[in-house]
N, C-alpha and C positions, 0 to 999 in steps of 0.2 A: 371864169377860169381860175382865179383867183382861189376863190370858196373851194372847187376843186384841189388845188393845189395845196390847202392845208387839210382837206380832207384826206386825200394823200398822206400827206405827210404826218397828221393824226392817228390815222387808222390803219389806209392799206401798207404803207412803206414799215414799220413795226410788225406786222403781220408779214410779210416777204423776209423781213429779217428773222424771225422767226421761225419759221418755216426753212429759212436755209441753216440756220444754228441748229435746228433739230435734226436735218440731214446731218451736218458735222457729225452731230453728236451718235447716231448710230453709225456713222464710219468708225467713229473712236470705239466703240463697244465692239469692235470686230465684225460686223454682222456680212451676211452673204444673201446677197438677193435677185431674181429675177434669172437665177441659173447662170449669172453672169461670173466673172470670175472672181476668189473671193476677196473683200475687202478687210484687210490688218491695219487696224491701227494701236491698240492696247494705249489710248491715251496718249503717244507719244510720238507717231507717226500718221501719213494719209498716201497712199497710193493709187494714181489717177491714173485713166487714159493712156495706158500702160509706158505712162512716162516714167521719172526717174524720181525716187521718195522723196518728199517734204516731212519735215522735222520742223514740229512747232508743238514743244512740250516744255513751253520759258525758253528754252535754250536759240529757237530758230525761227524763221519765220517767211512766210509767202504772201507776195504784193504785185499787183498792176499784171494779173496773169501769167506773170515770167514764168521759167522754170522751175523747180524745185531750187531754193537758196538755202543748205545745212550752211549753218553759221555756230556750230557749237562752241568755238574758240580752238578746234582742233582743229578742223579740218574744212573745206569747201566743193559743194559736188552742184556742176550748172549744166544746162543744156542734155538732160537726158546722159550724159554720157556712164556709163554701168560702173563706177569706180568703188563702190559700196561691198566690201569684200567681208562675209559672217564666217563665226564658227560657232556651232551648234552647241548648247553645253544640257545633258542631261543629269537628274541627280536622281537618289532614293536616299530615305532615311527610317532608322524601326523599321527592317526588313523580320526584325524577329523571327531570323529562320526558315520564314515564307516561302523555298523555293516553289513551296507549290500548296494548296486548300484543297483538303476534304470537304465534299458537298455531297448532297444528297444524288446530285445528278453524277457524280465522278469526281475528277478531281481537274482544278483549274490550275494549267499550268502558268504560272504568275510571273515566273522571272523569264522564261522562254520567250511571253508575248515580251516584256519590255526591252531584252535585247533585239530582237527582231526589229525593234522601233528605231533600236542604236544600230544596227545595223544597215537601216534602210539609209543613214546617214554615213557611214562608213562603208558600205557596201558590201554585197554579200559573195562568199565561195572564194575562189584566187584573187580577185579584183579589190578585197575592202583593203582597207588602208585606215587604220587605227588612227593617224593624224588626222583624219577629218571632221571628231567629236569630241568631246571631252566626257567624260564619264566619272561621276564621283558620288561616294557614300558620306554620310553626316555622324555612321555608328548606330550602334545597337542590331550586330547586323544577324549572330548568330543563336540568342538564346531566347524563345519561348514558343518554341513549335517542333512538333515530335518529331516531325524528318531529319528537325538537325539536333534537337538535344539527346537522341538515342543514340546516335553517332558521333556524336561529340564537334557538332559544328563541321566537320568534313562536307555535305553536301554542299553549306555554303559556301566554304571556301575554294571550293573546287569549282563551283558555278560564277564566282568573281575573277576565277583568273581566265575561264573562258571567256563572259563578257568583256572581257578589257578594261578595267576600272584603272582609269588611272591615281588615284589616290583615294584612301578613305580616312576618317577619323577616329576616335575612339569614344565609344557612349560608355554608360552608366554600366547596362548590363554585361560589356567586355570585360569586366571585375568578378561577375557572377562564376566564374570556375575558375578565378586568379587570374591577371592578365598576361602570366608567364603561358599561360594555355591558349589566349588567342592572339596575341601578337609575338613575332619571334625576336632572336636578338638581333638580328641585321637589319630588322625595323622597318620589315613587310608582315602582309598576312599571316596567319599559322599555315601550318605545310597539314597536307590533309591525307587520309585513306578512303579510298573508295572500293570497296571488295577486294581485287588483289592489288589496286592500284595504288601508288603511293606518288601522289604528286606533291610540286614545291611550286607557292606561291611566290610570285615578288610583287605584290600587289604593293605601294610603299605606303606607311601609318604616316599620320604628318597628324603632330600635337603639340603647341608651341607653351601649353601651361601648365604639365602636369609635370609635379616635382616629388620627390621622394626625398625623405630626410632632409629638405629644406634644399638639396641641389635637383636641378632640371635632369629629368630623366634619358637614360641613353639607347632607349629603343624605340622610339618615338625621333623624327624630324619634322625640326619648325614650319617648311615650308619645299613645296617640291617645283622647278622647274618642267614645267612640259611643255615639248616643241609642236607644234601644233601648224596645220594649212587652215586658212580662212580661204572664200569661194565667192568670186562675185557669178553675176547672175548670166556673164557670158563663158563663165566655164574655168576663168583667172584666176591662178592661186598666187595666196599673198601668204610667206612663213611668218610666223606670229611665235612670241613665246608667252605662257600666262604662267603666274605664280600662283601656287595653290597652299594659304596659308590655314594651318589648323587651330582650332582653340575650344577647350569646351567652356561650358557655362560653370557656376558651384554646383554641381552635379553631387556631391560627395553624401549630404545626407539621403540619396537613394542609393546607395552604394551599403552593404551590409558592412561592420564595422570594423571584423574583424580579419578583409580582404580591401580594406582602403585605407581608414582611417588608423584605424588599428595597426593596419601594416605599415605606417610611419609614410603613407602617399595624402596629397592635399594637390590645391588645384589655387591657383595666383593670376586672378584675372585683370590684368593690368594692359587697358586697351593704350596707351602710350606707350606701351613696346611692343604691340602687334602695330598699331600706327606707325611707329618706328622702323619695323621689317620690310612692309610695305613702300615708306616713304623711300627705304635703302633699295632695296632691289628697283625701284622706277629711276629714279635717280642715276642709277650708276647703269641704266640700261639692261641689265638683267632679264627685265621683264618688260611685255608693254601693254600689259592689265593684270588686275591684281583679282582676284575670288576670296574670299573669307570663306571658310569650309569650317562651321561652327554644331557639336550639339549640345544646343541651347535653340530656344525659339530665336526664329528669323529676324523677327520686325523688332524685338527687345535689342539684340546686338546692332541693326543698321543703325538705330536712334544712339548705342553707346560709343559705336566709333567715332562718330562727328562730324562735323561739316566741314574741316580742313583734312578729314583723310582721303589718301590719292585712292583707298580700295572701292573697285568699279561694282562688286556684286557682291550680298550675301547667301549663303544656302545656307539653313538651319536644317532643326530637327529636335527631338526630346518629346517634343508636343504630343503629336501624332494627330495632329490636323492639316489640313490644305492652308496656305499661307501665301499670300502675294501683295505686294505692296511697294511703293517707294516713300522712300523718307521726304522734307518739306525742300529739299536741297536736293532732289534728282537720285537717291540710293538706292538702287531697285533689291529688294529681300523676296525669296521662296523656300516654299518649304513642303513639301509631299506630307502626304497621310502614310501611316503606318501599315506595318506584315505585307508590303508591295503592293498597296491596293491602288497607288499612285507614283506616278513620279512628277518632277518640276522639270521643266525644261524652259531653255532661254536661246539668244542667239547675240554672240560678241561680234559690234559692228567696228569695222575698221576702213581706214582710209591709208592710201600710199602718198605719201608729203616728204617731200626732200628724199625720197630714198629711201625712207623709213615707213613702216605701220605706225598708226596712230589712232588710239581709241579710240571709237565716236561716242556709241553708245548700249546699253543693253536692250535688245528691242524681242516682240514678240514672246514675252516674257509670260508663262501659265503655269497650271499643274493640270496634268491631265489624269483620269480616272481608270487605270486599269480594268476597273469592272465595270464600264458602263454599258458594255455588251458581254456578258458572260457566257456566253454560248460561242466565243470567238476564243475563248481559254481555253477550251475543251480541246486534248487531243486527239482529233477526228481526220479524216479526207479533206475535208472542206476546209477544215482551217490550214493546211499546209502553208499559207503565204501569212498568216500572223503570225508563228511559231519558230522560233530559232530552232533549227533540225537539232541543232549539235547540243545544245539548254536541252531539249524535249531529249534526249538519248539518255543526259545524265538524270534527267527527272523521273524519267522510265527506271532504270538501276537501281535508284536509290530506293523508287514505291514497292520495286519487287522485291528489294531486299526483306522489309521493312513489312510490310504488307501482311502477310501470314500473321507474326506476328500483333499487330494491331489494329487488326480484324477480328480478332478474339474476343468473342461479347461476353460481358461480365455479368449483363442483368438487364431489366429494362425501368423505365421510369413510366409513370400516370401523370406528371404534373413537370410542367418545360422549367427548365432552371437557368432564369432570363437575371442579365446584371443592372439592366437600366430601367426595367417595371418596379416599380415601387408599390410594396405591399401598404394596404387603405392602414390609416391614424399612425403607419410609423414616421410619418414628417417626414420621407424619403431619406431614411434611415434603415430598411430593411428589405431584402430582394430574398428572391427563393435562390438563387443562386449563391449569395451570403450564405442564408440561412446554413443550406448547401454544404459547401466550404468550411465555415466554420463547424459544423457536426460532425461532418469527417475528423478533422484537425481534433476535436474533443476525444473522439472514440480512440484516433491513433493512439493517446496516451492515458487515457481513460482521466481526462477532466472534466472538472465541472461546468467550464464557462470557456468560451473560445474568443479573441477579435480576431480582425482579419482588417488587411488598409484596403483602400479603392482600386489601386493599382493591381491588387494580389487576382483581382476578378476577372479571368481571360477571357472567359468562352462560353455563348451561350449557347443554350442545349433545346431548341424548342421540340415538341411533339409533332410527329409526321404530320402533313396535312391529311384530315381525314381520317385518322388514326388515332387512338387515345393512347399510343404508348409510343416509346421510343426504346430501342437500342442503345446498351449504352457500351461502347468497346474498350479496348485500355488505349487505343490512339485518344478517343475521348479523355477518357482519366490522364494521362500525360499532357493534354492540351488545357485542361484544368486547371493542372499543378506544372506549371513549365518551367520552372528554375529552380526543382530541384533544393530547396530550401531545408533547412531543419529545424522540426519543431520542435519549441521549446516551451518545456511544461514548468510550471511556479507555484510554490506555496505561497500564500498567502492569506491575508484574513478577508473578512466581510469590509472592514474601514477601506482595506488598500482598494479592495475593491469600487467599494464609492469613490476612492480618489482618483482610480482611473476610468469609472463613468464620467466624474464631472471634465477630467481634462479631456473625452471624449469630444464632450460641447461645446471645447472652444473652438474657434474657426481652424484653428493649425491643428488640435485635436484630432476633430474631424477626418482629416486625410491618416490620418495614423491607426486609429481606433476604429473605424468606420462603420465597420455591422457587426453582431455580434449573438449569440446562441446560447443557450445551457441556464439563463435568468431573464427577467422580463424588467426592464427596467422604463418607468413612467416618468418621461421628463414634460419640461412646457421653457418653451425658451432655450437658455442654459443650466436649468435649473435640476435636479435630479429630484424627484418630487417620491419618488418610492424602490423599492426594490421588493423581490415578487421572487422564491425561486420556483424551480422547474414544476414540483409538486403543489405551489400557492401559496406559501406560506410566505404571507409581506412579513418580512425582517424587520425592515428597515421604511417609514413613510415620514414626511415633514420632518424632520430634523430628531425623530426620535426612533431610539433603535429596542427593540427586545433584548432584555437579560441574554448575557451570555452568546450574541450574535455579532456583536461588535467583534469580538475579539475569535471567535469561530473561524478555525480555518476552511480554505476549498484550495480547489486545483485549477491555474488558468492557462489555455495553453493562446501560443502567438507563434510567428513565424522569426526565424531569428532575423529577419529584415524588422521586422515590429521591434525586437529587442534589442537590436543594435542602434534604431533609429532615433536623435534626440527630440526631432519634433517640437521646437519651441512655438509654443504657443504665442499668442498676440498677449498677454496677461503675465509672459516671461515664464509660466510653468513649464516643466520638460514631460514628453512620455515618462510616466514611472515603471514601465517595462522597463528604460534605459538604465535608470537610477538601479534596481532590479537585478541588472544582467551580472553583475559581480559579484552577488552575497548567496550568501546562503539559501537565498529564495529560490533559486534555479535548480530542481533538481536533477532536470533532464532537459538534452537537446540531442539527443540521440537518431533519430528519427527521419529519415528523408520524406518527405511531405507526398510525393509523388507516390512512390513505395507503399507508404502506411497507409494511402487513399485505395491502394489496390486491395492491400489486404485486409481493410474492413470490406469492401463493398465486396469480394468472393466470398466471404462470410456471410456477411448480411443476405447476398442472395441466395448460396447453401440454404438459409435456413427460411428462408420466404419465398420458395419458387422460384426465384431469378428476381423477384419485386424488391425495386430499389427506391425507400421512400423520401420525398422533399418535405420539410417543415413548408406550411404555406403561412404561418401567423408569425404577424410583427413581435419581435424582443425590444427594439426597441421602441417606445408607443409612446405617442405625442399626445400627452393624457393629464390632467390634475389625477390623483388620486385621496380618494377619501378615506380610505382604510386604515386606521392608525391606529400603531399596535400598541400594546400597554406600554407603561410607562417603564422608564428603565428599570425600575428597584423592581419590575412584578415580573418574574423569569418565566421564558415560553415555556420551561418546565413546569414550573407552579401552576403557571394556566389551563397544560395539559392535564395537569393532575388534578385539579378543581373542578375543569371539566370533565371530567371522565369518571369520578367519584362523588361528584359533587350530590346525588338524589340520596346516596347512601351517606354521604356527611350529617346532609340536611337531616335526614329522619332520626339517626342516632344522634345528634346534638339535641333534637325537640323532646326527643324520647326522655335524654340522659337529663334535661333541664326540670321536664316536666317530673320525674322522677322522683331528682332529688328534693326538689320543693315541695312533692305533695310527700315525701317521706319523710324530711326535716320537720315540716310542717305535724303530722300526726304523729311523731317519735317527741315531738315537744308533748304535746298535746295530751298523749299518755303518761307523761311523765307529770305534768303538773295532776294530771285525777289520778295518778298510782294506778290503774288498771287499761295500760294504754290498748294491749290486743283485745279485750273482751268490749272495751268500748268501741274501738271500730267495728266492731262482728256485728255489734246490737245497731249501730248507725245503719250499719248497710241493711241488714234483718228489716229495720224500719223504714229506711226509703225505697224500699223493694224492688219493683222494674227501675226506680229513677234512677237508681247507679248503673245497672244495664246501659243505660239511655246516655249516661255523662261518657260513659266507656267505648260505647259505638261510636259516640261523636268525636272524641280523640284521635279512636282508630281513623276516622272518616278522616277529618283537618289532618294525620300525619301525612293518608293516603295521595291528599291530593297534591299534599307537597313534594312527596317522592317519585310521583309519577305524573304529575298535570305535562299537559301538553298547550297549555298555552303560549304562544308564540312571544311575548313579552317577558311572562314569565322563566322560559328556556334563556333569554339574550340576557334579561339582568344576571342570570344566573350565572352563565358563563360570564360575563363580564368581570364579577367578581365574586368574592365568597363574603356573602355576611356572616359577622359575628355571630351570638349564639340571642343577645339582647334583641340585635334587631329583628333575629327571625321571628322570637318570639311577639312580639308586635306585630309583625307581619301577620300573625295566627289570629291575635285576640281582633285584629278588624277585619278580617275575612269569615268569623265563625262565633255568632253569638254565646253559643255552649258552650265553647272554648275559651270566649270571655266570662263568662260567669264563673267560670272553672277558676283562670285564672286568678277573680279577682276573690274569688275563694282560697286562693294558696295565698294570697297577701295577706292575709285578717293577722291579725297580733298573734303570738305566742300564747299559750296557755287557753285558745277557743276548746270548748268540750263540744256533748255529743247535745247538749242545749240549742246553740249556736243551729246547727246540723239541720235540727229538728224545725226548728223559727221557719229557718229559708224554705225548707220542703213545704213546711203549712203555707207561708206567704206566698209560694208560686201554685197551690193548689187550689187556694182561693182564688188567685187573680187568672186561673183557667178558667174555675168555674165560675166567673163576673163576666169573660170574655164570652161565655158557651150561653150565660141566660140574656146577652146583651144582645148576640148573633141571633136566637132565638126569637125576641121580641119585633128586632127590624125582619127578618121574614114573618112573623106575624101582620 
């Protein structure tokens, strides 16, 4: 019994324990099984046996069978009794516009399906009642999608005051048309038009950190009050009020310069006075939960508030990822993905104590995926019960407005223009959608070289399935170029231009500079190893440049968000666009980005069928390079010139050498015998064919210097230009006759036709020794 009872306690009793920790732990995962009812716990609750919730997340805990025991320090719930009263809180964040996606299949109505969601919580037709959810935005809600940047943000605004938002914040991009344009002075929404319609928001901004001229701003409020009903599970309402505090992150260097920074706005992020507001409004009763409504990432702000602040939840946003989390002290953080493809939803648990609500905790806390069934967006029959009627009416108005319009195909494409395929050896430095992007941006203003940042990359454009071509419309091209930006075109030289290749490759670079077009530039590392332009011609390799290319100007165009942006790098360097955007370098920012991309690409396909072409080859290329061009003192003019002239140089320098030495040479020569022409005549007269023979051989040795086609020969040539000495050496070892010749124009001063006469008989003898010697060995 014994041996049993430690085998037990060895083996099977660990293994039982186990075994029920692993049940635990897919309760905590949420899971649903056996078609049974389903089971929530998100880590921080467990609900049984349709008894009454257990909390045991640190804060509580269950023993000896009892009931559910919450012991959070707030509040106590025993015996099943239903005292658990939530209110539902849903958010969105980077709606960018999104009331609604063009797809292949139609269009996905995106914010219709997530009110409907709010609605199913607030209830629908005469019966809803707005206090029964909360509803809040993070910012960035109206700019980079053509439904609403052709209308000027109108659709969205007009689809926020339908859903019932109760507070939103203010993002980065609410700067991108001034923020007198989408926030008003009363310090709600902007007031919007919809065909004849003119509606007025009072949607309320709440932004507790953005200051102007160094005082906090007056259309914006720190913090909103909203009265709200929580619901327990027998049908029991309990009034609640939460405070909805705003704050954004330093958002400021994505903010173009001369609509934030420029306009004397900055941003003071000092979580000891949003702590502060918080700690006041719970305190003085005010409120009896507090929300953080921040855009900035989620999980960065719960970790900066701290662990003695009283605020119960954070909602982020800026990202434009799915976010959830709680901090090491209980702070539960979300945050939605971006253009509505998600929202975060949570539920604020309370308790009645003394008479009063009282916190408990944030529970059932997700983000859910708008498109995880996309066939359920579609405005059809079948979906009536996912669809807000009243969202789908204005989303209907707005597509048929708009519709005609940017339906109008421009051209088509052969090759998809994707932002996140990275074209082979650019070190995922170069996409056809870049490539893309930046070519447009070149042509608008007719430069040489274009960047473009990571951010500026909206929208990919793949080829029909089964199709090698695609449709490209101006809904396309605006969804492209969706803020409307202006390009700004720079003089500058070849160095500047290295200088801002290299701060490319610094890590901070990187997001600034990003891809780039119009030059080929071979790095390895951080390191710029060459420069290459459009036509091939390396400038610039290993640290040395071509004559007169340093200082060689070209045209660079960026986006005035590039130009305004400082971009400090890790190394302390800044974009030198920035540096840039004030001198004389800027000649042009004329340009609306959107605009100018229409009116090349009607062009381009005017004149190519409607074919509209993607570069598919990396610019930037993760490459050593070998190619190094001459040295600085040798100008690519010189080299072009050497090269190009170079077989006509050669033969009139061997010509003009050989010339003047056999003319010097016999102009002496007749001078010392006083009859210098009649002694040449008789020289030649007597060596008969043998001067024929010296003179074919000349012809022959110049021939094959002006024209050889040997392959070594051609690359020394270009490479440089010899002298007139070396060529000549060049000759006398490639051409016997030609050395004889020469070492004939060396002899002294004063040789006669004696001299002449010797060398002919001595080479005519040792023919005829070579002809009786040949002679004998075939004998």
């Amino acid at each position: 019994m014994k041996r049993f009872l430690k085998l037990f306690m060895a083996i099977l009793l660990p293994a039982v324990i186990l075994m029920a920790g692993t049940a635990v732990y897919a309760a905590c995962k949420g899971r649903q099984e056996d078609g049974g009812a389903a089971v929530y716990a998100a880590c921080k609750s467990l609900k049984e046996n349709g008894g009454a919730a257990v909390y045991a997340a640190g804060k509580g805990q269950k023993e000896d069978g009892d009931a559910a025991v919450y012991a959070a320090g707030k509040g106590q719930q025993e015996d099943g009794d239903a005292a658990e009263y939530r209110l539902p809180v849903f958010q969105t964040s980077d709606v960018h516009g999104y009331l609604a996606n063009k797809t292949d299949g139609g269009y996905q109505y995106l914010l219709a399906f997530i009110s409907d969601k709010v609605k199913d919580a607030r209830g629908h037709g005469d019966g809803a009642r707005q206090d029964l959810a909360v509803l809040l935005d993070a910012g960035d809600i109206y700019q980079g999608n053509t439904m609403s940047n052709l209308l000027n943000g109108s659709p969205l605004s007009a689809a926020y005051r339908i859903m019932g938002y109760d507070a939103v914040t203010i993002g980065n991009h609410e700067f991108d048309w001034w923020i007198d344009h989408t926030v008003d002075a009363d310090r709600t929404m902007m007031d919007y038009v919809i065909g004849e319609e003119r509606g007025v928001n009072s949607v309320p901004v709440v932004l507790s950190n953005l200051y102007h001229g160094g005082e906090k701003v007056d259309f914006t409020q720190d913090y909103v009050i909203l009265e709200k009903t929580a619901v327990n599970e027998a049908g029991q309402e309990l009034p609640v009020r939460i405070a909805v505090i705003g704050m954004a992150g330093e958002y400021a260097p994505d903010i173009k310069y001369d609509h934030f920074s420029g306009a004397g706005y900055s941003i003071e992020t000092d979580f000891d006075k949003i702590n502060g507001i918080a700690a006041s409004l719970e305190e003085s009763g005010q409120c009896d939960a507090t929300i953080l409504l921040a855009h900035e990432e989620a999980g960065l702000i719960a970790e900066s508030v701290g662990e003695d602040s009283v605020i119960d939840l954070v909602l982020g946003g800026h990202t434009h990822r799915n976010l959830k989390g709680r901090t090491e002290w209980g702070l539960t953080y979300l945050e939605p993905a971006n253009n509505a493809s998600a929202y975060s939803y949570s539920e604020l648990s309370f308790c009645l104590e003394d008479g009063r609500p009282v916190f408990l905790e944030v529970e059932n806390a997700r983000t859910v995926n708008t498109k995880k069934d996309p066939g359920k967006l579609m405005n059809t029959p079948e979906n009536a019960e996912e669809l807000d009627p009243e969202l789908t009416a204005l989303t209907d108005e707005v597509i048929e407005e708009l519709d005609k319009v940017l339906s109008e195909e421009v051209g088509y494409i052969t090759e998809s223009s994707l932002r996140y395929t990275y074209l082979e050896r650019s070190g995922e430095r170069s996409t056809t959608c870049g490539n893309w992007i930046t070519s447009l941006l070149r042509r608008m203003v007719n430069a040489d070289v274009s960047f473009v940042n990571s951010g500026a990359l909206r929208a990919d454009l793949a080829l029909r399935k089964g199709s090698g071509r695609r449709s490209i419309t101006l809904s396309d091209i605006y969804m492209m170029f969706p803020f409307n930006n202006l390009t700004c075109c720079f003089e500058i030289t070849y160095e500047d231009l290295l200088e801002a290749l290299e701060y490319s490759l610094t890590e901070g670079g990187a997001d600034v500079l990003s891809q780039m077009s119009g030059i080929d530039c071979y790095y390895t590392d951080r390191t710029v190893n060459a420069i290459v332009t459009a036509d091939g011609l390396t400038v610039y390799a290993n640290g040395k440049w071509r004559e007169g290319w340093r200082e060689k100007t070209l045209l660079a165009a960026v986006s005035d968000y590039i130009a305004t942006k400082e971009g400090r790098a890790e190394d302390g360097r800044i974009n030198p666009f920035y540096d840039w955007m004030l001198t004389d370098r800027l000649i042009d920012a004329g340009v609306t980005d959107s605009e100018g991309a229409r009116e090349v690409l009607l062009k381009e396909a005017l004149e190519n069928d409607g074919l509209l072409t993607i570069d598919t080859e990396p610019h930037f290329i993760n490459e050593a390079h070998e190619d190094i061009p001459m040295e600085e003192q040798e100008g690519a003019e010189k080299a072009e010139t050497e090269a190009g002239s170079e077989t006509q140089t050669k033969a009139e320098t061997q010509t003009k050498a050989e010339t003047e030495t056999k003319t010097g040479t016999e102009t002496e020569a007749e001078s010392a015998a006083g009859t210098g022409t009649e002694s040449v005549t008789e020289a030649e007269s007597a060596a008969g064919t043998e001067t024929e023979s010296v003179t074919e051989a000349e012809s022959a040795a110049e021939s094959a210097e002006a024209g050889s086609s040997d392959p070594e020969t051609s690359e020394a040539g270009t490479a440089s230009a010899p002298d007139t000495e070396t060529e000549t050496e060049s000759v006398t070892k490639t051409d016997p006759e030609s050395a004889a010749e020469s070492a004939a124009q060396e002899e002294e001063p004063g040789a006669d036709k004696a001299v002449t006469l010797a060398f002919l008989v001595v080479l005519a003898l040792s023919v005829g020794i070579l002809l009786v010697s040949a002679s004998r060995r075939r004998g």
